[in-house]
N, C-alpha and C positions, 0 to 999 in steps of 0.2 A: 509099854514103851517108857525108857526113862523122861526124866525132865531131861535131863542131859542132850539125848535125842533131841525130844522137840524142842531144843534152843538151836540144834545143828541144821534146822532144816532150811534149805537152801532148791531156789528154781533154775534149772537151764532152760536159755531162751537160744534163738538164732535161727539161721537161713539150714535148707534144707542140706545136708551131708557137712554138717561142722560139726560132727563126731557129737551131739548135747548125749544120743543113748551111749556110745562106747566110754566116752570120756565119764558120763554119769555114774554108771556102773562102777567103774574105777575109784571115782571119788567116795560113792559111798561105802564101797568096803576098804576104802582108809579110815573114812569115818565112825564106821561101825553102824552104819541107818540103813533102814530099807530104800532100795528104787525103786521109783514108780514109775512110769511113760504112760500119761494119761492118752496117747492117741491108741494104746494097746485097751488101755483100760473102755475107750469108748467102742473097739471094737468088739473084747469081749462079750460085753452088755447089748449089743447096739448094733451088730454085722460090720462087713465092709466099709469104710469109709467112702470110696466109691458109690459105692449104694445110695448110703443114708443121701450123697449128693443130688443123685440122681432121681430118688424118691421126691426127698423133702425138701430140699433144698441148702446151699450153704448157712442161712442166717439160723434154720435147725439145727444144723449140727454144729455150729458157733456154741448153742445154747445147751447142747450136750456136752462139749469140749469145757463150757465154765463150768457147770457142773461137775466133771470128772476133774478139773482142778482143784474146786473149792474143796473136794474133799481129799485127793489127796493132798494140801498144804492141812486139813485139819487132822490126818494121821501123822503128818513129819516125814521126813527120809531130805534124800534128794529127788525133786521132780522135774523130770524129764518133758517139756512142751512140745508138739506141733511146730511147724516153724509159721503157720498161722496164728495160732495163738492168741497173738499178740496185737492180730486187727480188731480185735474184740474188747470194746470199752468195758463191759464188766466183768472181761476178764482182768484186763489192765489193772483195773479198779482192786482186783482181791491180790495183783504181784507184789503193789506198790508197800504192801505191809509185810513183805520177804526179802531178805537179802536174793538177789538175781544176778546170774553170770550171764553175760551178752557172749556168745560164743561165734567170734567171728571167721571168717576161710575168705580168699582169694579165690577167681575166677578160675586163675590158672591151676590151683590147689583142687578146684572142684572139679575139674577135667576129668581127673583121672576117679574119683570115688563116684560121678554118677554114670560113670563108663558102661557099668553094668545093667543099667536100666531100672527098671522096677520102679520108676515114678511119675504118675501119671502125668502131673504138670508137667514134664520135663519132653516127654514123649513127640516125636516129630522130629522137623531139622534144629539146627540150633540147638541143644538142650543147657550151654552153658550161657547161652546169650538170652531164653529164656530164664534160665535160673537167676541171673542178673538181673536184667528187670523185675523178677520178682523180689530180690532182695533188697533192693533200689527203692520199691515201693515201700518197705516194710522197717526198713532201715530206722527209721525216727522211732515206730513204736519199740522196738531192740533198746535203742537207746534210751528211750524214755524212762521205762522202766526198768534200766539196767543198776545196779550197785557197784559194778566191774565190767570189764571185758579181759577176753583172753583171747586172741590168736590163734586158731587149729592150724594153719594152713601148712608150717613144715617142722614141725616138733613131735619128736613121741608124744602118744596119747598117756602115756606111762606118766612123763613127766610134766605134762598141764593137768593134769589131773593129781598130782602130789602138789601143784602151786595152787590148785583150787583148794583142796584140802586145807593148806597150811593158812589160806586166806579164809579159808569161811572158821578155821580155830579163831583166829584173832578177832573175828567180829561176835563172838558169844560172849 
């Protein structure tokens, strides 16, 4: 990898369906870096997330999710987070030396992308009012370690993902 690269690398953080894999993806082939989505990467390694849950419990699989961060921010790209992530002190701890995009969505915006299901928090009645509180809760750490925020909620992914680009050039 060039230096070039790992001067580019940059974290998406955020609530669960604010586009951090679609929009990531995007950005880094403006950038020219690889992506990563360290919650694929823990399941590669590691099974189901579900599972790991149910086995080990959450504050295990916390310490495999810091894990799969630490290393990918130590290859470079754009990294793609969990939307937990970020309850995690040492992972917080290893964001805070990244430029981080806070990738935020309205309630109403989420309606329609977790329409399809496929997540287990969400799963039940309520799923946007659930996804709310969970974002609610988690809001401060987004913030905390954010560099930026950017808005998914009604913009092509095309064209937040060319302003992330153009923002994370000016920060190298």
């Amino acid at each position: 990898m060039t230096s070039e690269a790992e001067r580019l690398t940059l974290v998406l953080v955020g609530p669960m369906a604010a586009g951090k894999t679609s929009v990531g993806r995007r950005v880094a082939r403006k950038l020219g870096i690889p992506f990563i989505d360290t919650d694929k990467r823990v399941v590669a390694a590691h099974g189901p997330i579900p599972a790991i849950f149910a086995e080990f419990g959450e504050s295990h699989f916390r310490e495999l999710e810091r894990d799969a961060v630490a290393a990918a921010l130590s290859e470079g790209g754009v990294v793609s987070l969990g939307g937990g992530a970020v309850t995690d002190e040492g992972t917080r701890a290893l964001l805070r030396k990244h430029p981080v995009v806070f990738l935020t969505v309205t309630p109403e915006a989420v309606a329609d992308r977790i329409a399809g299901g496929g997540r287990p928090l969400l799963e039940g009645e309520d799923p946007v009012g659930r996804w709310t509180r969970i974002f609610e809760a988690r809001r401060g750490w987004y913030e905390d370690v954010a560099s930026t925020t950017f808005d998914t909620s009604r913009r092509p992914m095309h064209r937040i993902a060319e302003e992330i680009a153009a923002w994370r050039r000016e920060q190298a």
